[in-house]
N, C-alpha and C positions, 0 to 999 in steps of 0.2 A: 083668080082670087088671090091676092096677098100675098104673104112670105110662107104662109104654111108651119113656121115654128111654132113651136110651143111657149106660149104667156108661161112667164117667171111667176113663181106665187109669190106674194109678197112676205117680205119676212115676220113673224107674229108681233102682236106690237101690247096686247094685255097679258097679265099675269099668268089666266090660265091657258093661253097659247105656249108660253112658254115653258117647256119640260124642265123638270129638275133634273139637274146634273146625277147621271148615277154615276157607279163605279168603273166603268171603260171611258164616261168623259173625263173624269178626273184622273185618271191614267192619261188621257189625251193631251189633256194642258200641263203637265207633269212631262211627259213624252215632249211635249213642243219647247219646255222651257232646257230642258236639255241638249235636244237638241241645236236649240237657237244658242245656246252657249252663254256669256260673256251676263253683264248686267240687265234687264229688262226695261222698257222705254221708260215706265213709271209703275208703281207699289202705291196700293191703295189699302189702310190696314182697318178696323171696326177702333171704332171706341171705347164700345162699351161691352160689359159681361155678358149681355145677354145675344142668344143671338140676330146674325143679320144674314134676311135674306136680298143677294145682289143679282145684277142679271149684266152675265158676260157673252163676251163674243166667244165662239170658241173659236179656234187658232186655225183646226182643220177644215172646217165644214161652214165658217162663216155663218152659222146659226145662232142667234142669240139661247143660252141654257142659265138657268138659275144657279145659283151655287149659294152654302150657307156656309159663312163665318162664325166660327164659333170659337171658343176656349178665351184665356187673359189676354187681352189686347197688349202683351209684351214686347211682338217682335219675334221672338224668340220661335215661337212656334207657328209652322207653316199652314194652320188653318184660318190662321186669323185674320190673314191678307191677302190680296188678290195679286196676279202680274199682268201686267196690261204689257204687250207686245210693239205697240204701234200706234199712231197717231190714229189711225181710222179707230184701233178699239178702246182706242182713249176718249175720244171724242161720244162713241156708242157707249161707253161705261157710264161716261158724266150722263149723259141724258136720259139713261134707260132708270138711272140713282141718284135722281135730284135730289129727290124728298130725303135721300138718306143725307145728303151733304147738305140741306138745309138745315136739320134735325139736327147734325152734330154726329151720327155715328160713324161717320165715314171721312176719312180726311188724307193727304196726299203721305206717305212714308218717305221723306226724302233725307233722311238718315239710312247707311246700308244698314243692313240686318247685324247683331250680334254677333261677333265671333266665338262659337265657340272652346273655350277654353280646351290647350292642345295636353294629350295626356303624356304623363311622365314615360311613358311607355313606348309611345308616338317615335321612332327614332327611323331614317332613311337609312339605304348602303352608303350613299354620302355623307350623312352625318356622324354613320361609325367609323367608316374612313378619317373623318378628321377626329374624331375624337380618340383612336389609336395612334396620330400623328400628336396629340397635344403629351403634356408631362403626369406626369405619374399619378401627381395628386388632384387635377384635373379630372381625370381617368376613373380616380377612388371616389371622387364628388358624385359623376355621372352615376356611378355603379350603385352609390347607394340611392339615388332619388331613384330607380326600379323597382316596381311592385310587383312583376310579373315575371318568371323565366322565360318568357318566350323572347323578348330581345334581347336579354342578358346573351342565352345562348347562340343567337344571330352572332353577337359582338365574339363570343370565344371562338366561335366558326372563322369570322373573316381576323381574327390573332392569329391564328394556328395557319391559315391563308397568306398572309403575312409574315409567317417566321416571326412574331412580335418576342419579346423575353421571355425568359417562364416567371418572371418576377410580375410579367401582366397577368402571364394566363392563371398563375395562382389566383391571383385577385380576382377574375374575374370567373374561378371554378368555384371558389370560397363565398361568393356571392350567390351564385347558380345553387351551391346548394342548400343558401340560408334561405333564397324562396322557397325551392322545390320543399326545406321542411315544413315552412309558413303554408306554404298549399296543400298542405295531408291534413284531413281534420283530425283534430285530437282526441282522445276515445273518453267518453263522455264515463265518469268516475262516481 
């Protein structure tokens, strides 16, 4: 008789075949896009405000799973759009969400995502390095755009690492302790 394997089930092809994505699939295509690193084949983002339900491939299991897009169709925030991996789940994405790209809620993201905006705060070992290499008043520019003691006193750390002047490290103890006062709340009078 035969091969004796076991028949592939076919993969579900309506709506209620298909499971909604819970919370370890979406950890899964989260997991996948990280791991896969670098830009994603193609971004597919919703239109419109209300939400949309889409039906993807997942990355690991090759199983089609629902997913719902939801929030301002900005960009900005990562529920609002989907990553498509690869030509097969590009191809399985368009077909399984016709009706949505007919309709208009669905359309290709081929702008990368918003950068965003880096905080004043935000400073590398490298970038303190060079910025204890630059001039004085460089040095005083930096120190005040700080909102925070925590990289201030990174920067007097690697001064004091450095042998830098005591004409820096004033400046930059006299700054450390105008945050640390700004960060005491004040007693309510």
């Amino acid at each position: 008789m035969g091969g004796g394997g076991r028949q592939a089930t076919p993969p579900p092809t309506t709506k209620k075949e298909i499971k909604m994505a819970g919370e370890e699939d979406t950890m899964d295509r989260a997991i996948y896009s990280a791991m896969k690193g670098g830009e994603p084949y193609k971004r597919y983002i919703k239109t419109i405000l209300g939400m949309v339900f889409v039906t993807v491939l997942n990355p690991f299991s090759g199983k089609p799973e629902g997913v719902n897009l939801r929030g301002e169709p900005d960009g900005a925030n990562t529920d609002t759009f989907v990553e498509i991996w690869s030509p097969k789940e590009d191809i399985f994405f368009q077909r399984m969400n016709a009706g949505h790209f007919k309709a208009g809620n669905l359309r290709l993201l081929s702008e990368s995502l918003p950068e965003v905006p880096r905080s004043p705060n935000d400073i590398t070992n490298d970038e303190i390095d060079e910025l204890l290499g630059k001039k004085f008043l460089a040095l005083k520019n930096k120190l005040n755009q700080f909102t925070a003691p925590g990289p201030v006193y990174r920067l007097l750390r690697r001064a004091e690492e450095l042998e830098k002047s005591e004409k820096i490290a004033a400046a930059i103890k006299a700054r450390l302790a105008e945050l640390e006062l700004n960060a005491v709340p004040k007693p309510q009078e």
